[in-house]
N, CA, C and O atoms as CSV, one atom per row, in Angstrom:
chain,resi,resn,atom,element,x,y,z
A,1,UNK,N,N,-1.011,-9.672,-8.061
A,1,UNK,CA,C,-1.307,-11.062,-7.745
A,1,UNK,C,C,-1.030,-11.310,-6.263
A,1,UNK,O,O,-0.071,-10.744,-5.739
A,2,UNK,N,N,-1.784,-12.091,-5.591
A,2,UNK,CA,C,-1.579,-12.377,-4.341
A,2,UNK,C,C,-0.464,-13.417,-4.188
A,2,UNK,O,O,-0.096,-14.254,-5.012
A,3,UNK,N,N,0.008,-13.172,-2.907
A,3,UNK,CA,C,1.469,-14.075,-2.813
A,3,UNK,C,C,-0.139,-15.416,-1.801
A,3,UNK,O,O,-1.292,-15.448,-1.373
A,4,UNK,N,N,1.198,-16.239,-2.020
A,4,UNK,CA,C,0.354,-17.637,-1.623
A,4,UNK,C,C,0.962,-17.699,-0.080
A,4,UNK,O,O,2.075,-17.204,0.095
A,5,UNK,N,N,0.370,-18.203,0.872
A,5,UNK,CA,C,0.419,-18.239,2.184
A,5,UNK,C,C,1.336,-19.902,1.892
A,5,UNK,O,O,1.296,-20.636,0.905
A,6,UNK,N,N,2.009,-20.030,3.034
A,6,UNK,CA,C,2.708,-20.946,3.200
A,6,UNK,C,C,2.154,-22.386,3.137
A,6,UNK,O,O,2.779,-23.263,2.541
A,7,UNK,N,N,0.766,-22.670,3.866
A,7,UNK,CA,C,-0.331,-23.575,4.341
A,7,UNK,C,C,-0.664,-24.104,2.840
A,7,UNK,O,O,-0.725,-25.250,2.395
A,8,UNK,N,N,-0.891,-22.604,2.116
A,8,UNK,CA,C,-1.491,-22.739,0.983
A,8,UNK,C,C,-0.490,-23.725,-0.069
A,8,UNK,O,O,-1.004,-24.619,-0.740
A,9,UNK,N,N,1.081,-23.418,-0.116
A,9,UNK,CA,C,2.303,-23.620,-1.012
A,9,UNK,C,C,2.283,-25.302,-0.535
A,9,UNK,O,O,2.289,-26.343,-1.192
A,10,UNK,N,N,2.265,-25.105,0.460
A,10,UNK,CA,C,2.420,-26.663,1.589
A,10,UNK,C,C,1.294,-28.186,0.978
A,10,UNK,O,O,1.713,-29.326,0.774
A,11,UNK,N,N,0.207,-27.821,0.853
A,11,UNK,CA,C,-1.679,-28.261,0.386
A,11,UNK,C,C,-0.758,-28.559,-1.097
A,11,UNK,O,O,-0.823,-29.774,-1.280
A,12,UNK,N,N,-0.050,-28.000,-2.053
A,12,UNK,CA,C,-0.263,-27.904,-3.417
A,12,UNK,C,C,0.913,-28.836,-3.491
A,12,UNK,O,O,1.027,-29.661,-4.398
A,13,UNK,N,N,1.719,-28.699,-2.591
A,13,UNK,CA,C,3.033,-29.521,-2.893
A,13,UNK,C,C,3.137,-30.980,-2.437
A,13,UNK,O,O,3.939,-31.711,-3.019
A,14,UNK,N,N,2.337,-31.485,-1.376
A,14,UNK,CA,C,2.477,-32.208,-0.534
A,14,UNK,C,C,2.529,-33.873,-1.123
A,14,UNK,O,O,3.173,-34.873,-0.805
A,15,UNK,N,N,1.550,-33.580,-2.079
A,15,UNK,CA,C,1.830,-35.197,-2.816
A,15,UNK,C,C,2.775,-35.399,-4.044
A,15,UNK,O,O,2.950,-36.375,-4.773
A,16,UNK,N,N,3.420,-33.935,-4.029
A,16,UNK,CA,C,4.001,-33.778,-5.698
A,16,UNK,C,C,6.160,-34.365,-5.292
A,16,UNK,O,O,7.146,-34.631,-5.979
A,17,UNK,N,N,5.821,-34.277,-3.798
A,17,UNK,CA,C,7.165,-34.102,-3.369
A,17,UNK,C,C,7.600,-35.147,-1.795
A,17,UNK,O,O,6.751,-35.735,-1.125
A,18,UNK,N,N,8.488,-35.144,-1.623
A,18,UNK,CA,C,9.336,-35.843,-0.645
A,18,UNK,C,C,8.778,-34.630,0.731
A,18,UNK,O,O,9.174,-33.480,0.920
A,19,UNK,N,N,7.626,-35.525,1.599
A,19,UNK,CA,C,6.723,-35.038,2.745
A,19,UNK,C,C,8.193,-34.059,3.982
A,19,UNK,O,O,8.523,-32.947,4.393
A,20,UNK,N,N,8.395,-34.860,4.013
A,20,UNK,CA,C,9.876,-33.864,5.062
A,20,UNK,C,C,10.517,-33.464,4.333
A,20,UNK,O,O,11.619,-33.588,4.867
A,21,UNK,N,N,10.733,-32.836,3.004
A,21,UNK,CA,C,11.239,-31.467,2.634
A,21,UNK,C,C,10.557,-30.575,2.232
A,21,UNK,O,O,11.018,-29.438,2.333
A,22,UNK,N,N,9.196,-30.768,1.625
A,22,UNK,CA,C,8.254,-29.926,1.982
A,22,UNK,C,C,7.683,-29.566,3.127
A,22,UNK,O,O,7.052,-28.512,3.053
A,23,UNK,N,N,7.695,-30.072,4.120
A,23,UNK,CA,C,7.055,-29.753,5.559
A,23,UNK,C,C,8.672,-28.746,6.043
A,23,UNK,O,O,8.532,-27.974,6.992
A,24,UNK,N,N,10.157,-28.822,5.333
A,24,UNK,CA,C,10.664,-27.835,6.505
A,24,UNK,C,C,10.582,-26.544,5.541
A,24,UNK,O,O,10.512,-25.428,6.055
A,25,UNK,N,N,10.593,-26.717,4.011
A,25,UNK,CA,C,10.137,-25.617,2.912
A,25,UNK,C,C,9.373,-24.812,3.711
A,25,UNK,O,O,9.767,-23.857,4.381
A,26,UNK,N,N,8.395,-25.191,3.621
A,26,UNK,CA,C,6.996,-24.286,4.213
A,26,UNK,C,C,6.951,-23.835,5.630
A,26,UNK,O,O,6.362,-22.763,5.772
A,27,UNK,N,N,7.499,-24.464,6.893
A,27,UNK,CA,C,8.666,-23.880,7.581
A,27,UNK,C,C,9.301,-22.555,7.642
A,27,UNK,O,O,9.138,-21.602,8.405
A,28,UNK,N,N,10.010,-22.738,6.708
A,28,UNK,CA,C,11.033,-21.824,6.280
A,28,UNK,C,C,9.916,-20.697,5.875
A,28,UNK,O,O,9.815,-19.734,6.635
A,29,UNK,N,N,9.183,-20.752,4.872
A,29,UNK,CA,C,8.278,-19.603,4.011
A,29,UNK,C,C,7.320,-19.184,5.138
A,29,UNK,O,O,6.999,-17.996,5.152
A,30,UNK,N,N,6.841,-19.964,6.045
A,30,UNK,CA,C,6.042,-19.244,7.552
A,30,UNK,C,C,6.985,-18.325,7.931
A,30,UNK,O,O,6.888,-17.133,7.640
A,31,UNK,N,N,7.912,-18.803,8.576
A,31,UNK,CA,C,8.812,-17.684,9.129
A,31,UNK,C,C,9.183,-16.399,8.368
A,31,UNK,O,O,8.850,-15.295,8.798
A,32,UNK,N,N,9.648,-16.508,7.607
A,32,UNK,CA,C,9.898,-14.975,6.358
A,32,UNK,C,C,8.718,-14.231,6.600
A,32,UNK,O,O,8.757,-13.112,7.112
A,33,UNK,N,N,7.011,-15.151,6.044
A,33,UNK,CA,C,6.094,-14.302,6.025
A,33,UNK,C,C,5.628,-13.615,7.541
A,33,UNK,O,O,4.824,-12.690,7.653
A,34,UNK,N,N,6.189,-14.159,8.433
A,34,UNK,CA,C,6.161,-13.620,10.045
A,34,UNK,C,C,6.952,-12.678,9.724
A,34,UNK,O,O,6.490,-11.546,9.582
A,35,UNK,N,N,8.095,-12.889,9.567
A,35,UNK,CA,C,9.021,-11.292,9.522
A,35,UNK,C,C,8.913,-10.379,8.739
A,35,UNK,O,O,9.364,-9.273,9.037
A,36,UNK,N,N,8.298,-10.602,7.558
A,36,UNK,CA,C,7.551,-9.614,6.687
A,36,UNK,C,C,6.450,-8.931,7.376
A,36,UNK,O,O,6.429,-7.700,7.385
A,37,UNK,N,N,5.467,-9.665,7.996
A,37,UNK,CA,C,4.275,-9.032,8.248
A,37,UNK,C,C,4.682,-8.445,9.784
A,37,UNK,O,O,3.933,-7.534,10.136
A,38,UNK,N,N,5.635,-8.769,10.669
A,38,UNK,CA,C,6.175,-8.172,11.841
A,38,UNK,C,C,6.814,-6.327,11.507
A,38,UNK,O,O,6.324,-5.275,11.919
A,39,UNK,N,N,7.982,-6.535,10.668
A,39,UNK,CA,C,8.104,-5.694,10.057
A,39,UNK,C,C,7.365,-4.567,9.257
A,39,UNK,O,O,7.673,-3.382,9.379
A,40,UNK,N,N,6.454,-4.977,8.501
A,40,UNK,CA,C,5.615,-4.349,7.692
A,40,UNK,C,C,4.866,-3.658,8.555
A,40,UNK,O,O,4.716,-2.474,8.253
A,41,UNK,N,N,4.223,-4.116,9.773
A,41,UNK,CA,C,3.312,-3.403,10.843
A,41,UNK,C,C,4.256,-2.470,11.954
A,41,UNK,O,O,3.791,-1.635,12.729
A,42,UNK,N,N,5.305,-2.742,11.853
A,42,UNK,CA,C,6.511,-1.492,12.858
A,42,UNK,C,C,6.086,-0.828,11.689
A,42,UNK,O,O,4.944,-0.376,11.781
A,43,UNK,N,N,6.612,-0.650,10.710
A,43,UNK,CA,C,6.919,0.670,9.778
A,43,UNK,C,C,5.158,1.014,9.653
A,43,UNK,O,O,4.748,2.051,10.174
A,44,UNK,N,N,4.567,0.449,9.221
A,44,UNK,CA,C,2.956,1.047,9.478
A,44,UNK,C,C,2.884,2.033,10.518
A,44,UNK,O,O,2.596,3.219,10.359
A,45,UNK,N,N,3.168,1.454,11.593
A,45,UNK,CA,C,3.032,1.930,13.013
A,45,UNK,C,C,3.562,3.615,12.950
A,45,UNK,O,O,2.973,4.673,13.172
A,46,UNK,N,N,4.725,3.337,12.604
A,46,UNK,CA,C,5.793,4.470,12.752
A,46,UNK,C,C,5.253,5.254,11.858
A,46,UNK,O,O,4.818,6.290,12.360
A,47,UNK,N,N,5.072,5.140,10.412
A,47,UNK,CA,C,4.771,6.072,9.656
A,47,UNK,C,C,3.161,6.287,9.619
A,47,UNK,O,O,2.562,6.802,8.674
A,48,UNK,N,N,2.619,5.846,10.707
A,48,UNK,CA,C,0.775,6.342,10.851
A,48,UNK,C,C,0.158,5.720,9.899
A,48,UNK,O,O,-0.854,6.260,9.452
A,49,UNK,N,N,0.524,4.644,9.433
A,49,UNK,CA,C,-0.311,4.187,8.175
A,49,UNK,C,C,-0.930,2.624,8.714
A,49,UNK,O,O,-0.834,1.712,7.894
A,50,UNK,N,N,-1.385,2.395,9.697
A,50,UNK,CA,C,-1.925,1.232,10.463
A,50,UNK,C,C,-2.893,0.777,9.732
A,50,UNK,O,O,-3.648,1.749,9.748
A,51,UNK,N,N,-3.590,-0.293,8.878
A,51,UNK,CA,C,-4.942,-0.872,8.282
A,51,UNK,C,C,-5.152,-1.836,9.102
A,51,UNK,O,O,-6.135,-2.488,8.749
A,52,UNK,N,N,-4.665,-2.222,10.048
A,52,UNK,CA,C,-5.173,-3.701,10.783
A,52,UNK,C,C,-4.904,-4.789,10.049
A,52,UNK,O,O,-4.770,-4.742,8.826
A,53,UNK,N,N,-4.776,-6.178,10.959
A,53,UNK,CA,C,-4.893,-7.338,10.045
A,53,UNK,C,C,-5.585,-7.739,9.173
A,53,UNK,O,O,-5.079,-7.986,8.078
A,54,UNK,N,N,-7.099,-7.941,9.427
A,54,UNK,CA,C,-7.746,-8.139,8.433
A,54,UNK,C,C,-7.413,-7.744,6.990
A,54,UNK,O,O,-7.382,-8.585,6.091
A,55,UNK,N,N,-7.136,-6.294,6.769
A,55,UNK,CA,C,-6.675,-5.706,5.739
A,55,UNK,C,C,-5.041,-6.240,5.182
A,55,UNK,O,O,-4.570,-6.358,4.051
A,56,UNK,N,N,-4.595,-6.431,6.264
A,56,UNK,CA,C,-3.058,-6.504,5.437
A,56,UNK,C,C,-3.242,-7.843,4.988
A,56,UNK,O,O,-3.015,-8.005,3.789
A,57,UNK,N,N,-3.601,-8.866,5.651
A,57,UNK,CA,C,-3.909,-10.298,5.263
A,57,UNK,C,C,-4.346,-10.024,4.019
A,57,UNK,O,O,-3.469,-9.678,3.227
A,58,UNK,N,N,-5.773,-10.099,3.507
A,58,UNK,CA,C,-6.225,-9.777,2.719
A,58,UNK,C,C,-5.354,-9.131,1.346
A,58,UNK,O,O,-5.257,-9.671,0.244
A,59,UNK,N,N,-4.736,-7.755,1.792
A,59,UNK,CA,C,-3.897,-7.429,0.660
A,59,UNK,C,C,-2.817,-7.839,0.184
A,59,UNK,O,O,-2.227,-7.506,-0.844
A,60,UNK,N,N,-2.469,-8.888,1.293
A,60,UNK,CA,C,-0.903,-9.704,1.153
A,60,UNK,C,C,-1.331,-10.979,0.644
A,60,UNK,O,O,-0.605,-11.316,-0.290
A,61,UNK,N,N,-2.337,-11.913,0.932
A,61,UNK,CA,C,-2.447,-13.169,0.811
A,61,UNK,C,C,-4.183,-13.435,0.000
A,61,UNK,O,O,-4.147,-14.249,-0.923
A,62,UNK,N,N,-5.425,-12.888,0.266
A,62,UNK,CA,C,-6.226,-13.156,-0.667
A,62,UNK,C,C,-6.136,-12.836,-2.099
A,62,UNK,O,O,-5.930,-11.692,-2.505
A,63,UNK,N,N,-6.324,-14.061,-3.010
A,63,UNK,CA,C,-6.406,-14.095,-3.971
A,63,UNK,C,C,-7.638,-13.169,-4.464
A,63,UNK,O,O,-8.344,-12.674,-3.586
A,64,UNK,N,N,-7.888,-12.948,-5.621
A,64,UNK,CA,C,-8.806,-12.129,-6.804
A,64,UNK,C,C,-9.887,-13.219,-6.674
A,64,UNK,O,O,-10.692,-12.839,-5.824
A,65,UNK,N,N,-10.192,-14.294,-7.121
A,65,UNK,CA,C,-11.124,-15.048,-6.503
A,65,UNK,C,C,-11.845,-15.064,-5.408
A,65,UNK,O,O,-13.067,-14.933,-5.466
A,66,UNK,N,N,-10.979,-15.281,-3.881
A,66,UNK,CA,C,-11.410,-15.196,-2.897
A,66,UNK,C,C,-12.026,-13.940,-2.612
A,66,UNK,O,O,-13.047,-13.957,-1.925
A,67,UNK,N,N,-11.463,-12.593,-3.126
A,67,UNK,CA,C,-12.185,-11.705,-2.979
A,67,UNK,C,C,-13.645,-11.283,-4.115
A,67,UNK,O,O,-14.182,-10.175,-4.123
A,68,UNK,N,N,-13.910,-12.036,-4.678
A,68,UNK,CA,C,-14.779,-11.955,-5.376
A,68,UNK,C,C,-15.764,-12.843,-4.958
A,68,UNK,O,O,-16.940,-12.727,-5.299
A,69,UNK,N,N,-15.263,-13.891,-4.099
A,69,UNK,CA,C,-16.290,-14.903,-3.663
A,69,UNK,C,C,-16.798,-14.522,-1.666
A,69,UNK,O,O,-17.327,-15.271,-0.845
A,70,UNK,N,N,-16.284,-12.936,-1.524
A,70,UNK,CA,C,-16.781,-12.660,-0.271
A,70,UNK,C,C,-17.582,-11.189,-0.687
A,70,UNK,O,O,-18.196,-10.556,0.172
C-alpha cells in the first residue's frame, strides 16, 4: 500500500479537525518524509542502487489507482 504524502493526510483532515493542529501535524509528517527520502537516496547512492525520483516517489507515495490511471 502506498504511504500517503503529507499534502495528501493534510486535504483529508482539514475540515475533520482544529486547522492549526493539523497544519503543524502535517509539518511534522513533511519533515520525516524529507528525512526518509534524504536518507533513502545516500544509502541508494552508496550501495549503487540509484532509481531516480520519479521512481522512488512513485514507489513511496503513488497509490494503485493513480498508477492505473497513468
Amino acid at each position: 500500500m502506498a504511504q500517503q504524502t503529507a499534502v495528501e493526510w493534510f486535504y483529508q483532515r482539514i475540515l475533520a479537525e482544529d486547522i492549526k493542529e493539523v497544519f503543524e501535524q502535517a509539518k511534522a509528517m513533511e519533515k520525516q518524509q524529507i528525512t526518509f527520502a534524504y536518507n533513502d537516496g545516500a544509502n541508494a547512492m552508496v550501495s549503487n542502487k540509484y532509481k531516480g525520483m520519479k521512481t522512488y516517489y512513485n514507489e513511496m507515495y503513488q497509490s494503485s489507482q493513480d498508477k492505473a490511471d497513468n
